[in-house]
Jmol script that loads the backbone (N, CA, C; Angstrom):
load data "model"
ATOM      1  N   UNK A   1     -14.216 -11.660   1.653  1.00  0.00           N
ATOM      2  CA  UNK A   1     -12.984 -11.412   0.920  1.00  0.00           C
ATOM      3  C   UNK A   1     -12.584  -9.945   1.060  1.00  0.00           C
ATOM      4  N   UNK A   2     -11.421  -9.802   1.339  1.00  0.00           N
ATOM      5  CA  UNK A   2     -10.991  -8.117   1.748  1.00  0.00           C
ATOM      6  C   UNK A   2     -10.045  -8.101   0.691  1.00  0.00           C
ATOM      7  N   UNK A   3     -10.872  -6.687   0.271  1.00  0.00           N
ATOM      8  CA  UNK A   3     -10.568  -5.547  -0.828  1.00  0.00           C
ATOM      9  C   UNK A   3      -9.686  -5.156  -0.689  1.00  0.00           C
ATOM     10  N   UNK A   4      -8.328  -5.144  -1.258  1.00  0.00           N
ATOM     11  CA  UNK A   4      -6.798  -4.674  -0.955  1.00  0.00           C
ATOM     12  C   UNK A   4      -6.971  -3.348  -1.534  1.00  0.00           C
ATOM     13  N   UNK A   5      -7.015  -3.476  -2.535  1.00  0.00           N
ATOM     14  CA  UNK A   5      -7.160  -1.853  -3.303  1.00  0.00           C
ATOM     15  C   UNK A   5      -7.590  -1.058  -2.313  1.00  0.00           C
ATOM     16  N   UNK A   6      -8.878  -1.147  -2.124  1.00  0.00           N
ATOM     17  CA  UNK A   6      -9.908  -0.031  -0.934  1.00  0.00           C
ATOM     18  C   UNK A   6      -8.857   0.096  -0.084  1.00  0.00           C
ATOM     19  N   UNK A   7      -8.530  -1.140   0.945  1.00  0.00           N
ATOM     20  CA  UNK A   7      -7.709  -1.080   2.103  1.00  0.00           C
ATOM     21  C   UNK A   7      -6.132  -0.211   1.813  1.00  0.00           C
ATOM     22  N   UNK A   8      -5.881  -0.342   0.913  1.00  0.00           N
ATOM     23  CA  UNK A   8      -4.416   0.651   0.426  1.00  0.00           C
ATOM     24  C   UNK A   8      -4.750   1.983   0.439  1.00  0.00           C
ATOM     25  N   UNK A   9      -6.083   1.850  -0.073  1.00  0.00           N
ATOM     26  CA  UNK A   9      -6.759   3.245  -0.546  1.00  0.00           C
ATOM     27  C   UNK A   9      -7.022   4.363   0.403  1.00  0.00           C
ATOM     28  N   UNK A  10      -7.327   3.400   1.471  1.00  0.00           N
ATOM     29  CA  UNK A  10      -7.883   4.059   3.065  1.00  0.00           C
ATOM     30  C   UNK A  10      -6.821   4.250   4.148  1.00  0.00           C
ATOM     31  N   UNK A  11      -5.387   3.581   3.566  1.00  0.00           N
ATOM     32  CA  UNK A  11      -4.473   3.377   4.413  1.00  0.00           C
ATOM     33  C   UNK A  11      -3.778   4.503   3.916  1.00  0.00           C
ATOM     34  N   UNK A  12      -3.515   4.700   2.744  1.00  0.00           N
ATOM     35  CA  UNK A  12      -2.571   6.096   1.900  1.00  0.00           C
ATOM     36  C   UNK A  12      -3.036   7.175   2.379  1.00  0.00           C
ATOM     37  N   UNK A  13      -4.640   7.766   1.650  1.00  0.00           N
ATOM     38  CA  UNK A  13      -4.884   8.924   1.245  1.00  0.00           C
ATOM     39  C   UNK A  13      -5.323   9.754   2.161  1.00  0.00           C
ATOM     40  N   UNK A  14      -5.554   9.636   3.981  1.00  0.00           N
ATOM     41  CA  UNK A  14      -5.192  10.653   4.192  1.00  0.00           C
ATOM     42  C   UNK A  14      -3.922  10.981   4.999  1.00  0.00           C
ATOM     43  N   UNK A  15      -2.678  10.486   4.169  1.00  0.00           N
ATOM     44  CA  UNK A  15      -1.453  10.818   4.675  1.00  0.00           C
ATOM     45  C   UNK A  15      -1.027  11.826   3.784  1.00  0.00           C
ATOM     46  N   UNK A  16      -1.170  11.907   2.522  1.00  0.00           N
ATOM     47  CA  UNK A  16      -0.791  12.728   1.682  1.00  0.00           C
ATOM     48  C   UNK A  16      -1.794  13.836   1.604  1.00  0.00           C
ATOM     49  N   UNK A  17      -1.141  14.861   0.939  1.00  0.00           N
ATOM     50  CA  UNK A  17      -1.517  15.872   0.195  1.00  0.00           C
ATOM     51  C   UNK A  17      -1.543  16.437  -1.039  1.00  0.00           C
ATOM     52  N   UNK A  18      -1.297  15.294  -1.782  1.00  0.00           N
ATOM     53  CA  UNK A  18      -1.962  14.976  -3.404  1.00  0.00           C
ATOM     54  C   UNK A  18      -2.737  13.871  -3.492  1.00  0.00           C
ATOM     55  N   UNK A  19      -3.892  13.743  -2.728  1.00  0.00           N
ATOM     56  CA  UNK A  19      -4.502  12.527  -3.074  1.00  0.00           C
ATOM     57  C   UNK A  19      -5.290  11.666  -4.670  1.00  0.00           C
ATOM     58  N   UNK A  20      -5.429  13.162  -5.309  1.00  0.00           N
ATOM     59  CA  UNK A  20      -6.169  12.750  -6.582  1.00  0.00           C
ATOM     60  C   UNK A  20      -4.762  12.416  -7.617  1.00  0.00           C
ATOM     61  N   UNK A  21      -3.413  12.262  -6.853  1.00  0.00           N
ATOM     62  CA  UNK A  21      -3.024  11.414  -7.791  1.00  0.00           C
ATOM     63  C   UNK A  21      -2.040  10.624  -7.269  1.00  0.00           C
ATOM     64  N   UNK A  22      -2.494   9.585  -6.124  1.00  0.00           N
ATOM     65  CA  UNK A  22      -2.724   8.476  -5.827  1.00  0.00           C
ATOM     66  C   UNK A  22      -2.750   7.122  -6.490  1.00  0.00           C
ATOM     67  N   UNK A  23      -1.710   6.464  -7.114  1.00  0.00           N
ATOM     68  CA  UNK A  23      -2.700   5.586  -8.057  1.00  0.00           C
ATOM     69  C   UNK A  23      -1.904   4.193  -7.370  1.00  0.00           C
ATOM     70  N   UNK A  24      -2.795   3.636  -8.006  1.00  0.00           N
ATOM     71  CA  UNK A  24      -3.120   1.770  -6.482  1.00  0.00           C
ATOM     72  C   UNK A  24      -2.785   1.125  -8.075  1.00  0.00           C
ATOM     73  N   UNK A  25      -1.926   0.161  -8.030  1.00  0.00           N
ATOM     74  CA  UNK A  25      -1.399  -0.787  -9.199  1.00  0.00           C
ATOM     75  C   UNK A  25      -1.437  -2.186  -8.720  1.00  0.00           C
ATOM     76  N   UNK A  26      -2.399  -2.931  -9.582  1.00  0.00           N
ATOM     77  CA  UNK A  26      -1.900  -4.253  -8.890  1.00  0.00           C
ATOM     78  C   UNK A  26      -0.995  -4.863 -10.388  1.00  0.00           C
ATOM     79  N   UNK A  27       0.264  -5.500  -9.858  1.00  0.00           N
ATOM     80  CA  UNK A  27       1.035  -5.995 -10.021  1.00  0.00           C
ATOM     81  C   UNK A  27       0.629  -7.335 -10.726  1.00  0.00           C
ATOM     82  N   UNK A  28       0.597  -8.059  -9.608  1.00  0.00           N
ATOM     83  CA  UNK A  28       0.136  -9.459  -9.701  1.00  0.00           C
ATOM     84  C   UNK A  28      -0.500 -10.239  -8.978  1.00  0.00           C
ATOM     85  N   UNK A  29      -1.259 -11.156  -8.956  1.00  0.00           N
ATOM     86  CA  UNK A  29      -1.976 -12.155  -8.456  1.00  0.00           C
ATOM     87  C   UNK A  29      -2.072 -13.185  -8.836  1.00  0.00           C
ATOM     88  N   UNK A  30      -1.680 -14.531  -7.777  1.00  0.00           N
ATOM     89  CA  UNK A  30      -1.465 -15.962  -8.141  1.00  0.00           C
ATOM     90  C   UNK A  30      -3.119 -15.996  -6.937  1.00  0.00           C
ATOM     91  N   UNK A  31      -2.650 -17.655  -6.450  1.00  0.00           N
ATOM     92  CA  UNK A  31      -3.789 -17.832  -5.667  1.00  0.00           C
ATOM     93  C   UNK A  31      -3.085 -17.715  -4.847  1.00  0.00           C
ATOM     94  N   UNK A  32      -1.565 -17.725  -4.485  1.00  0.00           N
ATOM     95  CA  UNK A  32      -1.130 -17.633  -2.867  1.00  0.00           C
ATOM     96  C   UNK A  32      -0.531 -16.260  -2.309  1.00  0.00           C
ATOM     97  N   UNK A  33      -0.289 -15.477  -3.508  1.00  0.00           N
ATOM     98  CA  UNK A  33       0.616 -14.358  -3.600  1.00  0.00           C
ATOM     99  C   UNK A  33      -0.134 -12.888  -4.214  1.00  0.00           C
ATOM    100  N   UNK A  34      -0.329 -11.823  -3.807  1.00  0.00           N
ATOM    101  CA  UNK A  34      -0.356 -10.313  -4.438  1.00  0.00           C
ATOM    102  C   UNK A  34       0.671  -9.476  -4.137  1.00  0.00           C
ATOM    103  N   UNK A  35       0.822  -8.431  -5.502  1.00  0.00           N
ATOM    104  CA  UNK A  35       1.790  -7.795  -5.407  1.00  0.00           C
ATOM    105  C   UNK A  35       0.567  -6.470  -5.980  1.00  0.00           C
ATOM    106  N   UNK A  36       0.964  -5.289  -5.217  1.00  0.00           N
ATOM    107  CA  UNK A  36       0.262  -4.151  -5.714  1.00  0.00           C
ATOM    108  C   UNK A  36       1.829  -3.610  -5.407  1.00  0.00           C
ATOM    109  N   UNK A  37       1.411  -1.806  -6.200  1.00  0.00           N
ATOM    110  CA  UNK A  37       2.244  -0.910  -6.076  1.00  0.00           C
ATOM    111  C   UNK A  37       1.792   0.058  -5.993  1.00  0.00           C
ATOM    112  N   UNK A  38       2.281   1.152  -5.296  1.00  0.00           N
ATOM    113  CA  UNK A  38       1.579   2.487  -5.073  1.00  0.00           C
ATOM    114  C   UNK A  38       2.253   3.903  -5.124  1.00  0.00           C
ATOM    115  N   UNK A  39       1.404   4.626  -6.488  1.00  0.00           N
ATOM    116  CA  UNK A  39       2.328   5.468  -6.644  1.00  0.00           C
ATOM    117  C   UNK A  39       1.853   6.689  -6.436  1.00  0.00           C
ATOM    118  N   UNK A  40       2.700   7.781  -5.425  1.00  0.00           N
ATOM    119  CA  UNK A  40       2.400   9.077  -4.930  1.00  0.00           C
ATOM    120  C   UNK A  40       3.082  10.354  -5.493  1.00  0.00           C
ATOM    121  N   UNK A  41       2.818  11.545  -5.317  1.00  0.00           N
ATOM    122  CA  UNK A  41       3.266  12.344  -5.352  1.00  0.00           C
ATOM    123  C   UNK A  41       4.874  12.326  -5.171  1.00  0.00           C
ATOM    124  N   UNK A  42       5.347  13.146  -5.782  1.00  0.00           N
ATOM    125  CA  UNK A  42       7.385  13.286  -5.029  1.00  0.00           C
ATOM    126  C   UNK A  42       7.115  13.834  -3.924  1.00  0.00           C
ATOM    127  N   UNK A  43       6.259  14.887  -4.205  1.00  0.00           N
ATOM    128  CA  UNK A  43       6.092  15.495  -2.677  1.00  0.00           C
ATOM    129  C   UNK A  43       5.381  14.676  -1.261  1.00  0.00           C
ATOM    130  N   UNK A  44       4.772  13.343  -1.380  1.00  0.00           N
ATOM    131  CA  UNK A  44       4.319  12.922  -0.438  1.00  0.00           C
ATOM    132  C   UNK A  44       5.239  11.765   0.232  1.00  0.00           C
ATOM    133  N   UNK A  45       5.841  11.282  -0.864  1.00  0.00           N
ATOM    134  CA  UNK A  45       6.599   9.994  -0.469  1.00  0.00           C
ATOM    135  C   UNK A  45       7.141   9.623   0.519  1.00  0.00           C
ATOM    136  N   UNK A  46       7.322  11.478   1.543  1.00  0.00           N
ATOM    137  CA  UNK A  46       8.505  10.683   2.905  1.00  0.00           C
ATOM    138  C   UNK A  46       7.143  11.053   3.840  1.00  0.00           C
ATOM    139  N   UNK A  47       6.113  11.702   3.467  1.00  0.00           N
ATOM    140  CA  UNK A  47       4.719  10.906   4.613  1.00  0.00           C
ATOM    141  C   UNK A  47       3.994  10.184   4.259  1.00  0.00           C
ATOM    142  N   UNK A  48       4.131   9.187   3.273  1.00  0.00           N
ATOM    143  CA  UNK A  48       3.711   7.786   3.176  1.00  0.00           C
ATOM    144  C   UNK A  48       5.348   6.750   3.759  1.00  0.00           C
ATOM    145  N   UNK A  49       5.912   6.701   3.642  1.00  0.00           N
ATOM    146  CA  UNK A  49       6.992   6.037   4.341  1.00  0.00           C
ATOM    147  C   UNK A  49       7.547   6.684   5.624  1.00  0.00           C
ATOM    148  N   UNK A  50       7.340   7.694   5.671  1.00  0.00           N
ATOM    149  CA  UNK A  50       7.055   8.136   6.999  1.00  0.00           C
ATOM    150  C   UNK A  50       9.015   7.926   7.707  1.00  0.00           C
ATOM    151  N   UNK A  51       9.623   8.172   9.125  1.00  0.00           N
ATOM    152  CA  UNK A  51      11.088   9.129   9.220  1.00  0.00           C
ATOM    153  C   UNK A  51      11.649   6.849   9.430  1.00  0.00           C
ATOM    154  N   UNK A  52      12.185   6.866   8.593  1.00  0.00           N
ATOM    155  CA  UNK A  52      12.884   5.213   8.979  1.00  0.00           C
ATOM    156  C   UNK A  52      11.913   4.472   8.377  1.00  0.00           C
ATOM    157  N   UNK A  53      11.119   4.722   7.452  1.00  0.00           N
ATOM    158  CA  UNK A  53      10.056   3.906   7.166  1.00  0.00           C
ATOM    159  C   UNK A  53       8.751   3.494   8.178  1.00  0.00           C
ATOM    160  N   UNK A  54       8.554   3.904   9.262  1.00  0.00           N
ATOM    161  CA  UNK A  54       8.105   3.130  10.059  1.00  0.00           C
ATOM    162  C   UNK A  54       6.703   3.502   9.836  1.00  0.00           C
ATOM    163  N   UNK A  55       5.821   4.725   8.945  1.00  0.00           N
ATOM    164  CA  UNK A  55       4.270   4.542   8.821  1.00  0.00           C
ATOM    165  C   UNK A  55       4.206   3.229   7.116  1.00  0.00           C
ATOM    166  N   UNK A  56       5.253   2.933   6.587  1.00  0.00           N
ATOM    167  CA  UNK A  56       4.984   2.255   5.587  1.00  0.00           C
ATOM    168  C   UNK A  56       5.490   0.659   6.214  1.00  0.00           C
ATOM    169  N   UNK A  57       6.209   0.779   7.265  1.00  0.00           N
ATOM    170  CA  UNK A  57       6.358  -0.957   7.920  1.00  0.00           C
ATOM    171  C   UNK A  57       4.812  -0.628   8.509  1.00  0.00           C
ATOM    172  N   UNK A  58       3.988  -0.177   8.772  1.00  0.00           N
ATOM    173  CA  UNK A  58       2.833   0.065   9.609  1.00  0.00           C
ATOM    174  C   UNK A  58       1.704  -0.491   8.541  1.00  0.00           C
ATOM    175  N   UNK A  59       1.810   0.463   7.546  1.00  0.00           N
ATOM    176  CA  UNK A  59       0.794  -0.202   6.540  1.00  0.00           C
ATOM    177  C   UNK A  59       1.365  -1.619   5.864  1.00  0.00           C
ATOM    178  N   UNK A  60       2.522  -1.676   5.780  1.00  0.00           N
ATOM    179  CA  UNK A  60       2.968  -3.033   5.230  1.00  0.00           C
ATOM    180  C   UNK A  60       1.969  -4.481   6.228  1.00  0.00           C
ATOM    181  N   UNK A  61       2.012  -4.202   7.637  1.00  0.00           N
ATOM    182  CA  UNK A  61       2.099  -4.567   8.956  1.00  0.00           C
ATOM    183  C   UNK A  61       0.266  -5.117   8.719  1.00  0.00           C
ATOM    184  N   UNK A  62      -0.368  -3.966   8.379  1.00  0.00           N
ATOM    185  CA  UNK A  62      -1.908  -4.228   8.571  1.00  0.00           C
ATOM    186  C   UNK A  62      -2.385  -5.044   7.099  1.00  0.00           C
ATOM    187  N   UNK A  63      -1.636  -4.747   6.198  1.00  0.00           N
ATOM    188  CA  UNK A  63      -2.041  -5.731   5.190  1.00  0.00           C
ATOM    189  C   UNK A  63      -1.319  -6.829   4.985  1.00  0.00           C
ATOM    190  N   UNK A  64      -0.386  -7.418   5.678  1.00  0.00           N
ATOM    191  CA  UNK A  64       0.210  -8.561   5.465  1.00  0.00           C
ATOM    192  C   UNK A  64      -0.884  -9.266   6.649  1.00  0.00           C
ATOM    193  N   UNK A  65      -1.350  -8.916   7.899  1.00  0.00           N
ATOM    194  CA  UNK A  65      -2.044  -9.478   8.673  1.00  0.00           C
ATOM    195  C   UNK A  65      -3.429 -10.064   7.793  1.00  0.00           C
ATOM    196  N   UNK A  66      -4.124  -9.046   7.183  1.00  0.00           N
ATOM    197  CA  UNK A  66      -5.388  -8.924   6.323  1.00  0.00           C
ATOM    198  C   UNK A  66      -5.164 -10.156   5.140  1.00  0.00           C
ATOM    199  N   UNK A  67      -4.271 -10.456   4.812  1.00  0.00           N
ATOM    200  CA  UNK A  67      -3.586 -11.136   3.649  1.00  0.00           C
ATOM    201  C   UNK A  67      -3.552 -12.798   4.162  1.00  0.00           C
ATOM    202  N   UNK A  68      -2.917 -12.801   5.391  1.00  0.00           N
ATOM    203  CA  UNK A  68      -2.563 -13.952   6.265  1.00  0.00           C
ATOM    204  C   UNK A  68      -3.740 -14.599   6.537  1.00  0.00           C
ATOM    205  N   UNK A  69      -5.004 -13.498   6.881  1.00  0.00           N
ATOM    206  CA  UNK A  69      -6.075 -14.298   7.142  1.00  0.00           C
ATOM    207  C   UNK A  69      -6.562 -14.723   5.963  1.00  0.00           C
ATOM    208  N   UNK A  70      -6.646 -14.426   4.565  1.00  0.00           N
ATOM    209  CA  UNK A  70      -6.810 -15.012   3.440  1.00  0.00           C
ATOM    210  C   UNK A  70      -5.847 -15.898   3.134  1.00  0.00           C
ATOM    211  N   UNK A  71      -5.206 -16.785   3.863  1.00  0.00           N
ATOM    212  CA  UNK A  71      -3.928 -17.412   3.086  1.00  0.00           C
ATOM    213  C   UNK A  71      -3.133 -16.731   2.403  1.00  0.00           C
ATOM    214  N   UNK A  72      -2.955 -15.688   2.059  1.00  0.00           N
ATOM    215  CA  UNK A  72      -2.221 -15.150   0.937  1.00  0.00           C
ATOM    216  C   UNK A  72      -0.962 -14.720   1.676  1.00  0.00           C
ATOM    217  N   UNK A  73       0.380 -13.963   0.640  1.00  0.00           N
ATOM    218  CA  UNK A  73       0.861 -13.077   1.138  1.00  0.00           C
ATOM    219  C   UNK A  73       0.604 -12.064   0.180  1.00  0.00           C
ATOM    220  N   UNK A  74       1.154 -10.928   0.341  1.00  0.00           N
ATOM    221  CA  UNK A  74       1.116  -9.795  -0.217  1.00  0.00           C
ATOM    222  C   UNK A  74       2.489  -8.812   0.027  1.00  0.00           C
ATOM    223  N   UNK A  75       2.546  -8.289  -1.002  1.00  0.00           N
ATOM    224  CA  UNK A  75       4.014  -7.295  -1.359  1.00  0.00           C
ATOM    225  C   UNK A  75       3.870  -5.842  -1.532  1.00  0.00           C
ATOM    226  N   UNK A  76       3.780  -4.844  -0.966  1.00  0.00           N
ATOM    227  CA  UNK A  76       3.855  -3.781  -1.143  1.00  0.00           C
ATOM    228  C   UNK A  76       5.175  -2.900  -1.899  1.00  0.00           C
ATOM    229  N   UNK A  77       5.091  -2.233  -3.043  1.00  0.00           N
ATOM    230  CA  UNK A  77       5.995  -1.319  -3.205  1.00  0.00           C
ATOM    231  C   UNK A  77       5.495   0.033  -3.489  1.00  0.00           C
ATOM    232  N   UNK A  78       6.052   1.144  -2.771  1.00  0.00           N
ATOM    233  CA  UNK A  78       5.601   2.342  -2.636  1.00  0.00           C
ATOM    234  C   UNK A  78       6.500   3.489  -3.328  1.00  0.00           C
ATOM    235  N   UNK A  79       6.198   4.439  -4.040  1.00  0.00           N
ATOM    236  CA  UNK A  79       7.185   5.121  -4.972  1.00  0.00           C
ATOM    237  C   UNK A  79       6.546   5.971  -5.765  1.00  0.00           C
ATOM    238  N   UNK A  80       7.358   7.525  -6.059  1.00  0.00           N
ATOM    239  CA  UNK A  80       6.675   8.498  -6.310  1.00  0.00           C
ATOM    240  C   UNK A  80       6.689   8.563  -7.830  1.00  0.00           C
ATOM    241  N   UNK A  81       5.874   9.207  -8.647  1.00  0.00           N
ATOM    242  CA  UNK A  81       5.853   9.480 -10.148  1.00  0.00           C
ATOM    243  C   UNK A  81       6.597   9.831 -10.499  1.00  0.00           C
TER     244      UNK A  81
END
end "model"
wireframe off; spacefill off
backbone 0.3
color backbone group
């Protein structure tokens, strides 16, 4: 069974440069569906979403795969304090 939290955890923190306040939210969980949320710094937010979004379609990308192989889906929302 793969650890979403950890995997968010390992996927975020070393993009930023406030990592100790980082915080991993899970949302919700059915048996087919998770929703976490992840909330960063103001100052980190455009290198976790990175220029067009494309390092947060990236992490979206590796945990919807990770998710798929559990049956599940999963929802990412990313957003600063």
């Amino acid at each position: 069974m793969i650890k979403f939290e950890e995997l968010i955890e390992s996927l975020i923190l070393p993009l930023v440069a406030y990592p100790n306040e980082v915080e991993i939210i899970k949302v919700s969980e059915s048996t087919d569906n998770l929703e976490y949320k992840v909330l960063v710094n103001e100052n980190d937010l455009g290198r976790v979403i990175g220029k067009g979004g494309t390092i947060a379609k990236a992490i979206r990308t590796v945990l919807y795969a990770g998710a798929s192989k559990e049956g599940k889906k999963i929802h990412l929302d990313i957003d600063s304090k």
